[in-house]
N, C-alpha and C positions, 0 to 999 in steps of 0.2 A: 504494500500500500504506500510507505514513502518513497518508491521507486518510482509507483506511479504520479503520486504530487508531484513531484522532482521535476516528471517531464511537466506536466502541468502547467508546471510556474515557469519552465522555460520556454513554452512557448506563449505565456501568458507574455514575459519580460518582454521578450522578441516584440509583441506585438504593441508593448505599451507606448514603445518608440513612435509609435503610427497617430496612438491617440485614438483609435478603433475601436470603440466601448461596443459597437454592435456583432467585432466578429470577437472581442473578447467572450462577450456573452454565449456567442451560439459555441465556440468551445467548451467553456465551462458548462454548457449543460450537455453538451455530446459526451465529454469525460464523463460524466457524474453518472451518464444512462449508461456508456460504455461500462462502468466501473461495477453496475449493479446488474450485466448480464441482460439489460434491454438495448438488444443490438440492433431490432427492429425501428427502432427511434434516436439510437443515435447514429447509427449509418447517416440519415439524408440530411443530420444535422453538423455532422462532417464533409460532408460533400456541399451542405451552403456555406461553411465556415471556407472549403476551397477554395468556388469560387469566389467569394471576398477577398478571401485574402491575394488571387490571382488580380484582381481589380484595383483593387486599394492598400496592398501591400508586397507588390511585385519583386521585391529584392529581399525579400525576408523570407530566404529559399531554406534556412532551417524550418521554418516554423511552418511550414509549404509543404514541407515532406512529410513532418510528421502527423501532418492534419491530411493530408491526403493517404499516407499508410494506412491509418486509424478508420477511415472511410474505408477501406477494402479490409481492410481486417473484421471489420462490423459487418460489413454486407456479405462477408463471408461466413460469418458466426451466424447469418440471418437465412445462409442458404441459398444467398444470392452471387453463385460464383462468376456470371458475367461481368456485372458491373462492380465486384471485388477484382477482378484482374486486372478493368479498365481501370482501376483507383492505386491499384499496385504497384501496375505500369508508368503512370503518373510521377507515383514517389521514386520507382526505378529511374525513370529520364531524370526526375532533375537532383537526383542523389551522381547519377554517372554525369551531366552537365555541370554541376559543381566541382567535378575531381576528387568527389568523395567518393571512391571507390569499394573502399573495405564496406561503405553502411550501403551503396547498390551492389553488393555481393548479398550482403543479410537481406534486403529485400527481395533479393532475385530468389532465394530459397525458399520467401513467402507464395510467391507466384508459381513458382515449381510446383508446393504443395497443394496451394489452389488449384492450380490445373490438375492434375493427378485427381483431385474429388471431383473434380467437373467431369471426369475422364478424357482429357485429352492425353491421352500417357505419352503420345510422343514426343510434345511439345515439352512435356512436366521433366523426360528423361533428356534433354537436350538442355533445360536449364538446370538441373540437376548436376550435369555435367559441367557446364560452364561454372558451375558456383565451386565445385570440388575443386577443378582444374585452374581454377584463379587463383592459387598461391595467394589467395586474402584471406585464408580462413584459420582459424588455428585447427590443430589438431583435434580438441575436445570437439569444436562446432561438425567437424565431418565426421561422426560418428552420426549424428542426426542428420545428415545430407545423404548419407551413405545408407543408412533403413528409410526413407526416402525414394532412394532412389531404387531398391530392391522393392518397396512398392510399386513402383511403377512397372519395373521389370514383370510382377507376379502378375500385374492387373492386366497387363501387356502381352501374358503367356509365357515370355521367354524365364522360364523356370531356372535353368541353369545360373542365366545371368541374375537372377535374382539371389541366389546361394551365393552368388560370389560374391556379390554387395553385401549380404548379411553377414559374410565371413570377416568382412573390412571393418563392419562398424559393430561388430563383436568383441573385434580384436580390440579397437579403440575404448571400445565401452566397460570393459573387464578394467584397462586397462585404469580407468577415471570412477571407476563404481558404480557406472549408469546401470546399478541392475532393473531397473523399468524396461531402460531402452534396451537392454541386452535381451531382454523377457522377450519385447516386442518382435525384437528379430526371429525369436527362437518361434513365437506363433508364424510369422512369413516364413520358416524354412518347413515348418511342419505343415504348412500350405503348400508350398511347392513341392512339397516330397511326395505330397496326397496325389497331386494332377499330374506331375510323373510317373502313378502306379506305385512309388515305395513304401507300401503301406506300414512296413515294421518301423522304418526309419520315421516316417509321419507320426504314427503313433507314439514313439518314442519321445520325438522333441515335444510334442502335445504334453505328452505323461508331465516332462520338465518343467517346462511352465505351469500345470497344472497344479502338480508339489509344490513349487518354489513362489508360487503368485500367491497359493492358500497361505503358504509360510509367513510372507510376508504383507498381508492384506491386501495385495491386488488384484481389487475384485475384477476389474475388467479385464485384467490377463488370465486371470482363472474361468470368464465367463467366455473368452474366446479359445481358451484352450478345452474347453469341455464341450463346446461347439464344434471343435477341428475332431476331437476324440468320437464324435456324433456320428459325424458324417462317413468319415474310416470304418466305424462298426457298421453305418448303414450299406456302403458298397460292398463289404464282406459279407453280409447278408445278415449280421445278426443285429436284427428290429429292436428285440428285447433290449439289448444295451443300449443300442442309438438314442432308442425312448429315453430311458432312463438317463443319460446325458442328456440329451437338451431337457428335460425335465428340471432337472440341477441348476444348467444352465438359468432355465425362464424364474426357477423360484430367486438364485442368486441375484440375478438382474432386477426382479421387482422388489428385492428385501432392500439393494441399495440403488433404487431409483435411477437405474441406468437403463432408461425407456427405450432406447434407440432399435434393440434390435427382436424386442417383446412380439413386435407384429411377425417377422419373420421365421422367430422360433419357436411361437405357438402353433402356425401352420404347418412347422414340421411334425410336432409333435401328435398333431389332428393327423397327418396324411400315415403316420407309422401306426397307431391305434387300429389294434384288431375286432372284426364284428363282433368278439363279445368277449368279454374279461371282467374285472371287479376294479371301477376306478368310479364311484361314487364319493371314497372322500378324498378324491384330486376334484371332481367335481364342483364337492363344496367349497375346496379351499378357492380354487378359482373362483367360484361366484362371490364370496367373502373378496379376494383381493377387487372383484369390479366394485363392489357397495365401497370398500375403502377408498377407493381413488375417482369416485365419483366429482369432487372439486379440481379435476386438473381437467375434466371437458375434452379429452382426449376422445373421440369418438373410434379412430381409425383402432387403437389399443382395445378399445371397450370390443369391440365388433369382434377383435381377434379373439380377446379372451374367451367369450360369449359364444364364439361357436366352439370355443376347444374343449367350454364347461359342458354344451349340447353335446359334443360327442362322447365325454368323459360319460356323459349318462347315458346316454344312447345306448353305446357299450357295454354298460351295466342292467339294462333291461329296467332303468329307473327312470317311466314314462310321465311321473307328471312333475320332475326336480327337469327334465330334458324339455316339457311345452315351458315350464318357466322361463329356464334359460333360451330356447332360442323366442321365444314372444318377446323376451328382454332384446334380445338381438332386432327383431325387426322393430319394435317399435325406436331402436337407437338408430339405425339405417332406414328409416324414412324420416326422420328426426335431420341426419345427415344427408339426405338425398343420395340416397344409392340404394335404383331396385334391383342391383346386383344383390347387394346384401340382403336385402328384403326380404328376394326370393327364396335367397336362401336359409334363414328364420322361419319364412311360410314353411319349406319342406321337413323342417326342423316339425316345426307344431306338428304338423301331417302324421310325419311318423310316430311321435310321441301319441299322437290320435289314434294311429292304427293300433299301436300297441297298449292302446287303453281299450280297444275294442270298439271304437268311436267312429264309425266308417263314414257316416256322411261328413262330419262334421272335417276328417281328415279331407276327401274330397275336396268339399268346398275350399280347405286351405291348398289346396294344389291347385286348383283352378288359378288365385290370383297369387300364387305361385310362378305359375307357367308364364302369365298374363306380365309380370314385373321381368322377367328373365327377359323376354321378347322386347319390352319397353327399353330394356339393358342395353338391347343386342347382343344377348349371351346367350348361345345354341347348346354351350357343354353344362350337361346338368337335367336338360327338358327331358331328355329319354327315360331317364330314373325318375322323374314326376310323375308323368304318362305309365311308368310301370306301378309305380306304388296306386296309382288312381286306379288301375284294373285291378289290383288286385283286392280294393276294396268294392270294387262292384261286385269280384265275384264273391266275397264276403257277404255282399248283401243280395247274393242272389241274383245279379243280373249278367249271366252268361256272355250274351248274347253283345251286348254294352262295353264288357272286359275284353271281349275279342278285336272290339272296333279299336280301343281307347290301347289296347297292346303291341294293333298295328301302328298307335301313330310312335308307340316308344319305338319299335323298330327303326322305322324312319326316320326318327330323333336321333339314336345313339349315336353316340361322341367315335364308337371304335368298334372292330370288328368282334371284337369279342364280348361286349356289351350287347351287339346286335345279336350275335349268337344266341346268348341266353336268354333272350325277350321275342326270338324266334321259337326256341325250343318252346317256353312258356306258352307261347301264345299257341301250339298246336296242343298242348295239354286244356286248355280254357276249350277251344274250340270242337276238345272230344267230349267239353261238359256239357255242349249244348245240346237239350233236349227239344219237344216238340216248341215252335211258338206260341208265348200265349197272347192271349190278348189285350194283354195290360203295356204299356206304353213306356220308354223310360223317363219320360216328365211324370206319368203318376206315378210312377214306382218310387222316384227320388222324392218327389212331394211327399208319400207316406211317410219314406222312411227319416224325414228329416224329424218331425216334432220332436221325438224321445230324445234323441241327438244334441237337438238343441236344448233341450233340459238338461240332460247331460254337460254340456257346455258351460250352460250358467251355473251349475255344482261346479264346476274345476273353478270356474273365475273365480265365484266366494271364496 
């Protein structure tokens, strides 16, 4: 914190030469927001102190750079890595038009990195390079240039070259104590060892970091090292384990509010869940962690959790903890405008419906099911709709109904082997039909809706 006043008042000084009370101002409040992690408000109040200072203080190329850095460092923090590199760039030219070379080396590393999250890795591995290769750097600083730039290499594919980056600034970083950044490395080599095929060696440096991040509190090295460990068990085929890593993983990550990668590794954990196991109090615990974090308004998180707790129940054959959780799901995804998610809530109720024995009531949630996926433009998912709604017809007796509504999942499925089974299905429905009768499927579904709907308002109370 008096590192950061320090610069403060230095480019406060700078400017008071000017007599500028109005870009003094718009700094000191861009600091103050910068300082409390509102980067979305102080970015564009960095970028009007800029051009002020570009206007009315044209020779006061310190206090120019550093107000233009700060502007691309915030719009970067904001997720806005376009006009973070244009702000970066900024401070690069007139740090390198000054002759200050050694602080346009350190900003050239800012933009390296920004580029790299933007994913431009080529661009990121060329000033990567230039910033190594400038003999301005000391030896500690290229240890962060050098895992840097083995990111880019990993993100880039070239695996090798990325090993041999992490080798450089291993070596540096043993060498100075940076055991974070050494860690860090050691997750990029157990990445690139993964997408090489060396699974022992993967799972090894995983292991490493895994041990040594718990050892020493680092959770986010332990939450990407038990994510690397995931993935390795996943492609070896053993499910069971993978689960249970990222399971580790997602509870780590939400114990210490390291949101970022919740949405990712709750879908893993949803896509490895087998049709049927005992995971009702993973259920609960997740639906407890959404009632908890109901004040951060994170919808896209809510959504995730929300469908992992519906499957956690699902799984469990616990039909009405599963219409909660995913009803919680759709009404948060129409709430957010997305009838992706919606639909997929509806399908959620649906089944939870079928397995409460609920056939019309499940129907009707498929119908505007199918109806929001279509509104989506999302075709993967309708065939399993169309399937569950036959199979409640013939549930409730309408043969004839189940064969129409099974041809249209056919039609629907995402993949050959979905159509298969909804083929096969639908010749089994269609050996059930007996003579016609004479009752219609508008009155049949009319009868059988009432009970149904009584049944419905019991689960609401």
């Amino acid at each position: 914190m008096i590192k950061f006043l320090a610069l403060v008042f230095t480019v406060f000084f700078a400017l008071s030469a000017y007599g500028r009370e109005g870009i003094v101002k718009a700094v000191q409040d861009a600091f103050e927001l910068y300082s409390v992690g509102s980067f979305d408000e102080a970015a564009p109040l960095f970028e009007e102190a800029a051009q002020m200072m570009k206007e009315n203080a044209p020779s006061d190329v310190k206090g120019r750079i550093k107000v233009s850095l700060y502007a691309g460092l915030s719009y970067r923090e904001a997720g806005d890595y376009q006009a973070a590199c244009l702000w970066l760039t900024e401070a690069f030219n007139l740090a390198a038009s000054s002759g200050d070379k050694a602080y346009a080396v350190k900003i050239l590393a800012y933009i390296a990195e920004t580029r790299r999250m933007q994913g431009d890795y080529a661009k990121s591995l060329e000033d990567y390079l230039t910033a190594i290769n400038s003999g301005l750097t000391e030896e500690k600083e290229k240890a962060a240039l050098y895992y840097g730039l083995a990111e880019s290499y990993r993100l880039s594919g070239k695996y090798g070259e990325a090993l041999e980056a992490c080798g450089r600034s291993e070596e540096i970083s043993k060498k100075f104590s940076m055991d974070k950044l050494y860690l860090s490395c050691v997750i990029v080599d157990g990445e690139s060892y993964r997408m090489k095929g060396d699974y022992a060696k993967s799972m090894q440096m995983f292991g490493v970091a895994l041990d040594t991040g718990r050892a020493r509190n680092y959770q986010d090295i332990a939450v990407a090292a038990l994510n690397g460990l995931a993935l390795v068990s996943e492609v070896l085929g053993r499910t069971d384990a993978a689960r249970d890593r990222f399971e580790e993983a997602l509870s780590l990550s939400i114990k210490n509010e390291a949101f970022d990668g919740v949405v990712l590794i709750s879908g893993k954990i949803l896509s490895l869940l087998p049709e049927k196991g005992s995971f009702s109090e993973k259920g609960d615990e997740i639906s407890e962690t959404v009632k908890s974090l109901e004040p951060l308004k994170d919808s896209e998180m809510k959504i995730a959790l929300l469908k992992l707790a519906s499957g956690y129940y699902g799984a469990s054959g616990v039909y009405d903890k599963m219409y909660i959780a995913s009803e919680a799901l759709y009404n948060e995804a129409v709430a957010s405008g997305s009838d992706a998610d919606a639909s997929g809530g509806l399908y959620g109720m649906a089944t939870a419906l079928f397995g409460m024995e609920k056939y019309q009531a499940a129907s009707d949630r498929l119908d505007e099911a199918v109806s929001r996926a279509a509104s989506a433009g999302v075709s993967s998912g309708i065939g399993k709709m169309y399937a569950l709604k036959s199979e409640c017809f013939v549930k409730m007796g309408y043969s004839e109904d189940a064969a129409l509504i099974m041809e249209e999942a056919v039609r629907s499925a995402e993949d050959e082997k979905s159509k298969a089974v909804y083929g096969a299905r639908l010749m089994e429905i269609k050996a059930m039909i007996g003579p016609v009768s004479g009752e219609g499927p508008a009155e049949r579904a009319e009868d059988a809706s009432a009970p149904e709907d009584k049944a419905e308002n019991r689960l609401s109370e």
